[in-house]
C-alpha positions as CSV (number, residue, x, y, z in Angstrom):
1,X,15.6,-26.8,3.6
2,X,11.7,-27.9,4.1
3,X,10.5,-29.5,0.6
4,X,7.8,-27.1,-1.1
5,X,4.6,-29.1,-1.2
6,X,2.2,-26.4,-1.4
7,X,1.3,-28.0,-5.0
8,X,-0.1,-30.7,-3.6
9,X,-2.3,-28.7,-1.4
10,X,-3.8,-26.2,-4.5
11,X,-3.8,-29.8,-6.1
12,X,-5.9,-31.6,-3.9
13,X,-8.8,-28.8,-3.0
14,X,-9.3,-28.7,-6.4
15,X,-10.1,-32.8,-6.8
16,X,-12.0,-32.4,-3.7
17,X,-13.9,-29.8,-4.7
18,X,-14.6,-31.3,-8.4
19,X,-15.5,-34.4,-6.5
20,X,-18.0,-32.9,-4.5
21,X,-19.8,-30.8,-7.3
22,X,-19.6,-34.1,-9.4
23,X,-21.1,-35.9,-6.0
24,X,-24.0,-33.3,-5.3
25,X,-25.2,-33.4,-8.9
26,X,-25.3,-36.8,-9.0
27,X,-25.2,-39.2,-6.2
28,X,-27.3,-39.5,-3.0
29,X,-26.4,-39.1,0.4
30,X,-26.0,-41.8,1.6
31,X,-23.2,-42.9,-1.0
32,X,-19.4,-42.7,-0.7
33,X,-16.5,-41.8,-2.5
34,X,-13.4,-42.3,-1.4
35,X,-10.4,-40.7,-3.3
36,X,-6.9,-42.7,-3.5
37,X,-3.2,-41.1,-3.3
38,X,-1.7,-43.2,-6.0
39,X,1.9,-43.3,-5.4
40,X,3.9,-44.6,-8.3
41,X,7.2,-42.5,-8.6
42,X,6.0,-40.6,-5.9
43,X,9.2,-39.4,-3.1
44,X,7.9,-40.8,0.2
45,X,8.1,-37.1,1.3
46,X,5.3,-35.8,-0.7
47,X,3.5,-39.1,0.2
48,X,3.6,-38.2,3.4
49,X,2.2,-34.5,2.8
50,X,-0.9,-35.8,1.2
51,X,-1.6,-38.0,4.5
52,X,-1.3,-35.2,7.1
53,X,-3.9,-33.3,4.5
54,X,-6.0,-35.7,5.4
55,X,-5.4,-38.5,2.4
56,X,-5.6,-41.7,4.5
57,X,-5.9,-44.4,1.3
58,X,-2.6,-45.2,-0.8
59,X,-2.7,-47.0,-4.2
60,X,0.8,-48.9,-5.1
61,X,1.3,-50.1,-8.2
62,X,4.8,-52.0,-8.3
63,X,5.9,-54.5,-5.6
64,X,9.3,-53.3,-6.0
65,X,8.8,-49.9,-5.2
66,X,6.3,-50.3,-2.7
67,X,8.8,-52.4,-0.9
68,X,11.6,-49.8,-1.0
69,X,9.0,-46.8,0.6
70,X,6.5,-49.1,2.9
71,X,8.1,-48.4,6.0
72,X,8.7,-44.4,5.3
73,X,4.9,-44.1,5.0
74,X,3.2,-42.6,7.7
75,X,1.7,-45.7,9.7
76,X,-1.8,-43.9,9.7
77,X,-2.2,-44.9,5.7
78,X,-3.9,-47.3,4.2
79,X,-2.1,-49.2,1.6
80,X,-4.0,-51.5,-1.5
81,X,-2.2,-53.1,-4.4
82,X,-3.6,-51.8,-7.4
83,X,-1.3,-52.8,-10.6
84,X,-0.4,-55.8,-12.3
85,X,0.6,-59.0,-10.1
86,X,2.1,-61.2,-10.9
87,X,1.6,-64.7,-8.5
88,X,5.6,-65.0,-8.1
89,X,5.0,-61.6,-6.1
90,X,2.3,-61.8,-3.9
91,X,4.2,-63.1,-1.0
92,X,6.2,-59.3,-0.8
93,X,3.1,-57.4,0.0
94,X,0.2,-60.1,1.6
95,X,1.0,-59.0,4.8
96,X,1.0,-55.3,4.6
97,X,-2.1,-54.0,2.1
98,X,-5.3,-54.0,3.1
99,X,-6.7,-55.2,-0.2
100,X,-5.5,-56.1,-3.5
101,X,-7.6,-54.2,-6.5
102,X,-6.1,-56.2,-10.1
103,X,-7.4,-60.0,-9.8
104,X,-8.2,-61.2,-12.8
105,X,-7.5,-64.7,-12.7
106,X,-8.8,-67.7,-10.7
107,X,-4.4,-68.8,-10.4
108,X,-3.8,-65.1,-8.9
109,X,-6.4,-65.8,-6.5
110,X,-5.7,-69.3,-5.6
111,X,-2.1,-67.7,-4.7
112,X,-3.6,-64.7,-2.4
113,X,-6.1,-67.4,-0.8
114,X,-2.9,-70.0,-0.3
115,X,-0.7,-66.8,1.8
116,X,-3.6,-65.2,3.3
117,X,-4.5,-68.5,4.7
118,X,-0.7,-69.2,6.0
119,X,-0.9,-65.7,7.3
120,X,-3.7,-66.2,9.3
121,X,-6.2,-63.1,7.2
122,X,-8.4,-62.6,4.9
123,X,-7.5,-60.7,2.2
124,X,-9.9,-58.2,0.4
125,X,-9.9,-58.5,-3.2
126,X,-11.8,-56.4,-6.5
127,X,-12.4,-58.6,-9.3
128,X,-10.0,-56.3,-12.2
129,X,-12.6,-56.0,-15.5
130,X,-10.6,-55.3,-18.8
131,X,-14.4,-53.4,-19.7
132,X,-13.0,-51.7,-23.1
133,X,-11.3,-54.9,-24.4
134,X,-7.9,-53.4,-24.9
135,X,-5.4,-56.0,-25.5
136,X,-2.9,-53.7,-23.5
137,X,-4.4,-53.7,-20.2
138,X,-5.0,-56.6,-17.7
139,X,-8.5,-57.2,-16.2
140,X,-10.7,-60.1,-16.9
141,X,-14.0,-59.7,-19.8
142,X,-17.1,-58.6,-18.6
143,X,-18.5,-62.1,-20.2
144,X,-16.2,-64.2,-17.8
145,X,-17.1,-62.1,-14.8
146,X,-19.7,-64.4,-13.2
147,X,-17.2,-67.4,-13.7
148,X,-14.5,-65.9,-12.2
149,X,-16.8,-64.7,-9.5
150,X,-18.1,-68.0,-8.6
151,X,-14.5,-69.5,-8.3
152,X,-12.9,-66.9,-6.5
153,X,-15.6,-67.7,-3.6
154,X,-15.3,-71.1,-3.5
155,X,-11.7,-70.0,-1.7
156,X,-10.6,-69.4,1.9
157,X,-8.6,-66.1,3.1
158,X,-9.9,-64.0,0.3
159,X,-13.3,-61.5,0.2
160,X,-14.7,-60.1,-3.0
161,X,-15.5,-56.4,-2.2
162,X,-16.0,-55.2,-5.5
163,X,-15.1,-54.4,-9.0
164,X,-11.9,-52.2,-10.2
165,X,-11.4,-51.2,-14.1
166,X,-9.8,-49.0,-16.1
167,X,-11.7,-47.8,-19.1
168,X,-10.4,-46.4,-22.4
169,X,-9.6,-42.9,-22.7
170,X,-11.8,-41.9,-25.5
171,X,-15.3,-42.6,-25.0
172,X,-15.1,-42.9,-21.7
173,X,-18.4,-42.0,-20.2
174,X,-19.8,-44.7,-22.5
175,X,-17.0,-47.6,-20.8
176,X,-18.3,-46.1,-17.1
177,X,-21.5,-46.7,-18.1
178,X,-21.4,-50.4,-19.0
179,X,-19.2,-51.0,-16.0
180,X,-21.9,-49.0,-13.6
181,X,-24.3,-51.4,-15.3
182,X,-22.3,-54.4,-14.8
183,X,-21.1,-53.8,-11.2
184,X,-25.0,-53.2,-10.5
185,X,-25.6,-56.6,-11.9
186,X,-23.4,-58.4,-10.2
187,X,-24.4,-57.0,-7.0
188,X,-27.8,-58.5,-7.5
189,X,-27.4,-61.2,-9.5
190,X,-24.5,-63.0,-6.8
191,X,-25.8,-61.2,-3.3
192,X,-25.9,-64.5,-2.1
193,X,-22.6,-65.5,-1.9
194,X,-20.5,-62.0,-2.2
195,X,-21.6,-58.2,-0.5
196,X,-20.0,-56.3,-3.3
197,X,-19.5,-52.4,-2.1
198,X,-16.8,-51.0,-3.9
199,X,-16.4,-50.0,-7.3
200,X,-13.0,-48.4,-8.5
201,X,-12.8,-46.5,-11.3
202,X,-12.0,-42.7,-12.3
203,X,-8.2,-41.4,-13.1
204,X,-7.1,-37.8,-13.1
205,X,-8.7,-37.4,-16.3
206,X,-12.3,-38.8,-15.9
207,X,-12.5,-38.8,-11.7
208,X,-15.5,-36.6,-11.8
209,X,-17.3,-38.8,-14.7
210,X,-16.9,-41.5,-12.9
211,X,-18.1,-40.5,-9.9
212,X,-21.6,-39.4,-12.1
213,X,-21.2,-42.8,-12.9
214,X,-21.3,-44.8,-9.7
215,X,-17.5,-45.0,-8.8
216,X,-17.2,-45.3,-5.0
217,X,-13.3,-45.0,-5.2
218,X,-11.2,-42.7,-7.2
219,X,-7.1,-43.2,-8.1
220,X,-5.4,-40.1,-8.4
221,X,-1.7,-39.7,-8.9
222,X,-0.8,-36.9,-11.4
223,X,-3.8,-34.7,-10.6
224,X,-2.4,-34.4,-7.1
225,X,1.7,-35.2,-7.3
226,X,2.2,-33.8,-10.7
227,X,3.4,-35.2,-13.7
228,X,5.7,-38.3,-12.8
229,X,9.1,-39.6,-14.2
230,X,8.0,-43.0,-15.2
231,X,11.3,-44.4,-16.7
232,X,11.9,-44.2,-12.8
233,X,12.0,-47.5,-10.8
Protein backbone atom coordinates (compact mmCIF):
# COMPACT_ATOMS: atom_id res chain seq x y z
CA UNK A 1 0.00 0.00 0.00
CA UNK A 2 1.41 3.60 -1.45
CA UNK A 3 2.15 5.93 1.83
CA UNK A 4 -0.52 8.88 1.98
CA UNK A 5 1.61 12.01 1.56
CA UNK A 6 -0.96 14.27 0.39
CA UNK A 7 -0.25 16.32 3.77
CA UNK A 8 2.76 17.29 2.70
CA UNK A 9 1.41 18.68 -0.54
CA UNK A 10 -1.65 20.94 1.27
CA UNK A 11 1.46 21.60 3.65
CA UNK A 12 3.84 22.98 1.36
CA UNK A 13 1.41 25.30 -1.02
CA UNK A 14 0.55 26.83 1.91
CA UNK A 15 4.46 27.81 3.00
CA UNK A 16 4.94 28.68 -0.51
CA UNK A 17 2.18 30.74 -0.75
CA UNK A 18 2.86 32.57 2.77
CA UNK A 19 6.35 32.95 1.46
CA UNK A 20 5.43 34.70 -1.51
CA UNK A 21 2.83 37.19 -0.01
CA UNK A 22 5.55 37.75 2.78
CA UNK A 23 8.15 38.16 -0.34
CA UNK A 24 5.93 40.66 -2.55
CA UNK A 25 5.17 42.88 0.42
CA UNK A 26 8.48 43.16 1.32
CA UNK A 27 11.49 42.29 -0.69
CA UNK A 28 12.65 43.25 -4.19
CA UNK A 29 12.96 41.30 -7.13
CA UNK A 30 15.91 40.67 -7.42
CA UNK A 31 16.24 38.86 -3.90
CA UNK A 32 15.89 35.11 -3.10
CA UNK A 33 14.49 32.88 -0.81
CA UNK A 34 15.13 29.61 -0.70
CA UNK A 35 12.95 27.36 1.62
CA UNK A 36 14.77 24.17 3.28
CA UNK A 37 13.02 20.51 3.90
CA UNK A 38 14.42 20.01 7.38
CA UNK A 39 14.44 16.42 7.95
CA UNK A 40 14.97 15.45 11.58
CA UNK A 41 12.72 12.35 12.34
CA UNK A 42 11.60 12.58 9.06
CA UNK A 43 10.92 8.65 7.16
CA UNK A 44 13.15 8.90 4.07
CA UNK A 45 9.78 8.17 2.23
CA UNK A 46 8.20 11.45 2.89
CA UNK A 47 11.71 12.95 2.27
CA UNK A 48 11.52 11.91 -0.85
CA UNK A 49 7.92 13.23 -1.64
CA UNK A 50 8.85 16.79 -0.77
CA UNK A 51 11.80 16.46 -3.57
CA UNK A 52 9.72 15.32 -6.46
CA UNK A 53 7.40 18.53 -5.38
CA UNK A 54 9.99 20.33 -6.26
CA UNK A 55 11.97 20.75 -2.63
CA UNK A 56 15.57 20.41 -3.93
CA UNK A 57 17.43 21.74 -0.38
CA UNK A 58 17.60 19.31 2.76
CA UNK A 59 18.50 20.54 6.30
CA UNK A 60 20.03 17.48 8.65
CA UNK A 61 20.40 18.07 11.97
CA UNK A 62 22.14 14.80 13.61
CA UNK A 63 25.14 13.05 12.06
CA UNK A 64 23.70 9.90 13.13
CA UNK A 65 20.69 9.98 11.44
CA UNK A 66 21.73 11.64 8.41
CA UNK A 67 24.11 8.78 8.09
CA UNK A 68 21.41 6.04 8.42
CA UNK A 69 18.96 7.91 5.47
CA UNK A 70 21.90 9.62 3.16
CA UNK A 71 21.88 7.18 0.57
CA UNK A 72 17.76 6.67 0.40
CA UNK A 73 17.60 10.34 -0.49
CA UNK A 74 16.89 11.02 -3.90
CA UNK A 75 20.45 11.99 -5.49
CA UNK A 76 18.76 15.25 -7.01
CA UNK A 77 18.81 16.95 -3.14
CA UNK A 78 20.90 19.08 -1.73
CA UNK A 79 22.00 18.24 1.66
CA UNK A 80 23.61 21.03 4.51
CA UNK A 81 24.43 20.28 8.06
CA UNK A 82 22.49 22.49 10.13
CA UNK A 83 22.59 21.34 14.03
CA UNK A 84 25.13 21.16 16.53
CA UNK A 85 28.63 19.58 15.55
CA UNK A 86 30.59 18.47 17.37
CA UNK A 87 34.55 18.37 15.77
CA UNK A 88 34.72 14.39 16.73
CA UNK A 89 31.96 14.31 13.88
CA UNK A 90 32.73 16.16 11.12
CA UNK A 91 34.68 13.47 9.28
CA UNK A 92 30.90 11.42 8.79
CA UNK A 93 29.38 14.10 6.70
CA UNK A 94 32.52 16.40 4.92
CA UNK A 95 32.21 14.61 1.96
CA UNK A 96 28.52 14.52 1.36
CA UNK A 97 26.77 18.21 2.35
CA UNK A 98 27.23 20.95 0.41
CA UNK A 99 27.60 23.39 3.33
CA UNK A 100 27.72 23.25 6.97
CA UNK A 101 25.26 26.17 8.63
CA UNK A 102 26.21 25.85 12.85
CA UNK A 103 30.05 27.12 13.12
CA UNK A 104 30.56 28.89 15.89
CA UNK A 105 33.96 28.27 16.91
CA UNK A 106 37.33 29.06 15.33
CA UNK A 107 38.32 24.83 16.69
CA UNK A 108 35.06 23.64 14.54
CA UNK A 109 36.40 25.40 11.72
CA UNK A 110 40.04 24.49 11.94
CA UNK A 111 38.52 20.74 11.84
CA UNK A 112 36.16 21.44 8.60
CA UNK A 113 39.27 23.42 6.95
CA UNK A 114 41.86 20.29 8.09
CA UNK A 115 39.09 17.45 6.10
CA UNK A 116 38.00 19.69 3.45
CA UNK A 117 41.64 20.22 2.64
CA UNK A 118 42.48 16.16 2.78
CA UNK A 119 39.30 15.88 0.70
CA UNK A 120 40.47 17.90 -1.87
CA UNK A 121 36.98 20.81 -1.45
CA UNK A 122 36.10 23.63 -0.17
CA UNK A 123 33.58 23.57 2.14
CA UNK A 124 30.80 26.33 2.49
CA UNK A 125 30.23 27.46 5.84
CA UNK A 126 27.51 30.20 7.83
CA UNK A 127 29.01 31.68 10.81
CA UNK A 128 26.04 30.29 13.66
CA UNK A 129 25.02 33.74 15.79
CA UNK A 130 23.51 32.85 19.29
CA UNK A 131 21.63 36.61 18.54
CA UNK A 132 19.08 36.28 21.62
CA UNK A 133 21.78 35.21 24.12
CA UNK A 134 20.15 32.11 25.24
CA UNK A 135 22.35 29.97 27.21
CA UNK A 136 20.49 26.93 25.55
CA UNK A 137 21.31 27.31 22.09
CA UNK A 138 24.76 27.23 20.33
CA UNK A 139 25.83 30.05 18.01
CA UNK A 140 28.64 32.51 18.62
CA UNK A 141 27.68 36.48 20.25
CA UNK A 142 27.02 39.04 17.83
CA UNK A 143 30.15 41.02 19.70
CA UNK A 144 32.56 38.15 18.76
CA UNK A 145 31.30 38.01 15.17
CA UNK A 146 34.01 39.99 13.48
CA UNK A 147 36.78 37.95 15.38
CA UNK A 148 35.55 34.87 14.48
CA UNK A 149 35.11 36.13 11.01
CA UNK A 150 38.52 37.18 10.59
CA UNK A 151 39.89 33.73 11.75
CA UNK A 152 37.79 31.56 10.01
CA UNK A 153 39.36 33.31 6.70
CA UNK A 154 42.68 33.04 7.55
CA UNK A 155 41.87 29.07 6.70
CA UNK A 156 42.11 26.87 3.58
CA UNK A 157 39.09 24.51 2.30
CA UNK A 158 36.38 26.58 3.96
CA UNK A 159 34.11 29.70 2.38
CA UNK A 160 32.08 31.98 4.59
CA UNK A 161 28.75 32.32 2.75
CA UNK A 162 26.76 33.82 5.30
CA UNK A 163 25.14 34.01 8.68
CA UNK A 164 22.57 31.31 10.18
CA UNK A 165 20.69 31.97 13.69
CA UNK A 166 18.03 31.04 15.53
CA UNK A 167 16.20 33.67 17.42
CA UNK A 168 14.01 33.47 20.58
CA UNK A 169 10.52 32.70 20.22
CA UNK A 170 8.96 35.62 21.86
CA UNK A 171 9.91 38.81 20.55
CA UNK A 172 10.98 37.62 17.61
CA UNK A 173 10.54 40.21 15.01
CA UNK A 174 12.73 42.36 17.28
CA UNK A 175 15.80 39.27 17.33
CA UNK A 176 15.28 39.27 13.17
CA UNK A 177 15.75 42.68 13.24
CA UNK A 178 19.15 42.94 14.93
CA UNK A 179 20.38 39.97 12.98
CA UNK A 180 19.07 41.73 9.51
CA UNK A 181 21.15 44.62 10.95
CA UNK A 182 24.11 42.67 11.81
CA UNK A 183 24.32 40.41 8.65
CA UNK A 184 24.02 43.86 6.69
CA UNK A 185 27.02 44.99 8.62
CA UNK A 186 29.10 42.45 8.19
CA UNK A 187 28.54 42.32 4.57
CA UNK A 188 30.00 45.76 4.34
CA UNK A 189 32.19 46.12 6.95
CA UNK A 190 34.39 42.61 5.79
CA UNK A 191 33.55 42.70 1.76
CA UNK A 192 37.08 42.51 1.35
CA UNK A 193 37.88 39.36 2.46
CA UNK A 194 34.33 37.29 2.56
CA UNK A 195 31.07 37.68 -0.30
CA UNK A 196 28.50 36.97 2.36
CA UNK A 197 24.97 35.99 0.44
CA UNK A 198 23.10 33.92 2.67
CA UNK A 199 21.34 34.62 5.64
CA UNK A 200 19.33 31.68 7.39
CA UNK A 201 16.79 32.30 9.56
CA UNK A 202 12.85 31.75 9.89
CA UNK A 203 11.20 28.30 11.48
CA UNK A 204 7.75 27.15 10.97
CA UNK A 205 6.66 29.66 13.32
CA UNK A 206 8.23 32.96 12.14
CA UNK A 207 9.29 31.85 8.20
CA UNK A 208 7.17 34.72 6.82
CA UNK A 209 8.73 37.34 9.49
CA UNK A 210 11.77 36.53 8.56
CA UNK A 211 11.54 36.68 5.26
CA UNK A 212 10.17 40.67 5.91
CA UNK A 213 13.17 40.64 7.62
CA UNK A 214 15.97 39.83 5.05
CA UNK A 215 16.13 35.93 5.47
CA UNK A 216 17.34 34.47 2.13
CA UNK A 217 16.82 30.81 3.42
CA UNK A 218 14.05 29.34 5.43
CA UNK A 219 14.18 25.79 7.61
CA UNK A 220 10.95 24.16 7.68
CA UNK A 221 10.28 20.81 9.18
CA UNK A 222 7.00 20.62 11.13
CA UNK A 223 5.15 23.13 8.91
CA UNK A 224 5.61 20.71 6.06
CA UNK A 225 6.17 16.94 7.68
CA UNK A 226 3.96 17.47 10.63
CA UNK A 227 4.62 17.23 14.12
CA UNK A 228 7.75 14.90 14.80
CA UNK A 229 8.54 12.17 17.36
CA UNK A 230 11.65 13.67 18.80
CA UNK A 231 12.50 10.99 21.50
CA UNK A 232 13.14 9.21 18.01
CA UNK A 233 16.87 8.64 17.07
Amino acid sequence: MENNFSYIDENLRIIRERTGEAFSKYRSPEDTVRIMAVTKTVAPEAVNHAVSLGLDLLGENRVQEYLSKKDTYEKSAEVQFIGSLQTNKVKYIIDSVSMIQSVDSLRLGETISRLAVKNNKVMDILCEVNIGGEDSKGGVSPSALNELIEQLTQLEGIRIRGLMTIPPPSESDIFLGRMQELFNKTASDKKDIVSMDILSMGMTHDYTESVKFGSTLVRIGTGLFGARDYGKK
